[in-house]
N, C-alpha and C positions, 0 to 999 in steps of 0.2 A: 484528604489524601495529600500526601507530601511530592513534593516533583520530583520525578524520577532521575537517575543520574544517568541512568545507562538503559537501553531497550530489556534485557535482562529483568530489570525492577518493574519499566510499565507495564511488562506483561504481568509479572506476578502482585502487580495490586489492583490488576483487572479481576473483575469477578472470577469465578473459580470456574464457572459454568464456559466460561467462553476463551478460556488461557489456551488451551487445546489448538483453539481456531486459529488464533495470534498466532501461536507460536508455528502449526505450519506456514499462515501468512508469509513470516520471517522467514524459513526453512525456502518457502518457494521463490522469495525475492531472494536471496544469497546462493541457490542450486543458480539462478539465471543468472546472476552480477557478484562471482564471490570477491571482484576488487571493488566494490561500495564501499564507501567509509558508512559506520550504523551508528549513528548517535541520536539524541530527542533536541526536537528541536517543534516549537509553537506546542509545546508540551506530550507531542505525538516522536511515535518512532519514525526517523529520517533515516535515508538513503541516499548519497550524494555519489554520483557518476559524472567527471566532467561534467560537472554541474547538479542543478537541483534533479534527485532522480522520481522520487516515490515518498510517501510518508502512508503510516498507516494510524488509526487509532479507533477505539471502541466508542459506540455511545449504546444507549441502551437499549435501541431494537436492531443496529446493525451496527458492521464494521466500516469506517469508510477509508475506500483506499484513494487517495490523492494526487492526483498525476498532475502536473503544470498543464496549461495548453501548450497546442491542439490536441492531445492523442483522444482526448475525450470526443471532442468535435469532430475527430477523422476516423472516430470507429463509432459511430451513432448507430451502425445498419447491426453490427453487432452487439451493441448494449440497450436494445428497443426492452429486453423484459427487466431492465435494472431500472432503481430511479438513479437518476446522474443529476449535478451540474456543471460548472466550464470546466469543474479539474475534481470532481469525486463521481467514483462509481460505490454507491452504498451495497457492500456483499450482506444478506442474511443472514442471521443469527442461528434458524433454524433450517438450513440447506448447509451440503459441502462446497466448499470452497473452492470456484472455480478455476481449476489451475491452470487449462488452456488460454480463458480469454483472460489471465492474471501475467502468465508469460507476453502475452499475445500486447497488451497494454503496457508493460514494464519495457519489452526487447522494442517496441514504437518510439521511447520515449528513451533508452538507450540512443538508438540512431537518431534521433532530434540532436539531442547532444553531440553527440560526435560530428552532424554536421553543420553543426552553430559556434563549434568551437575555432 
């Protein structure tokens, strides 16, 4: 697969099965932060907020969405049924896309920025 240039292409050289998911992914991070600059970036889609915001990318049993620390470590009580590490909550491939604890994760990580700047 070729690197993508734009979020645009890595979605559409994601499998076909799972472009759907992406693309609300996308859809939900820009309804929350439509001033993000959206570029790829570590070959994944990036999201830049006064600083690093979100990055998203596929693998093949799940999506992982990538937050910097802490928001991951200060919302453990709410990601107990995901698997996580310091900065990814892996969403399923076969569940909807949770859009509350996806806000919930993204608007944490908003206000990080905002007062680290």
């Amino acid at each position: 697969m070729k690197k993508a240039k734009d979020v645009e292409e890595y979605i559409n050289q994601a499998p076909f099965e799972i472009q759907d998911k992406l693309r609300g992914l996308r859809e939900i991070i820009k309804e929350i932060v439509p001033l993000a600059k959206e570029k790829i970036s570590y070959g994944m889609a990036f999201y830049e907020y006064k600083g690093r915001l979100v990055y998203f990318g596929y693998q093949k049993k799940h999506i992982g969405l990538y937050i910097p620390p802490p928001v991951i470590e200060n919302n453990t009580d709410l990601l107990k049924d995901y698997v996580t590490t310091k900065s990814a909550v892996h969403l399923s491939l076969d569940k909807k896309l949770p859009k509350a604890l996806i806000t919930k994760l993204v608007k944490d990580r908003i206000k990080w920025n905002e007062s680290n700047k």
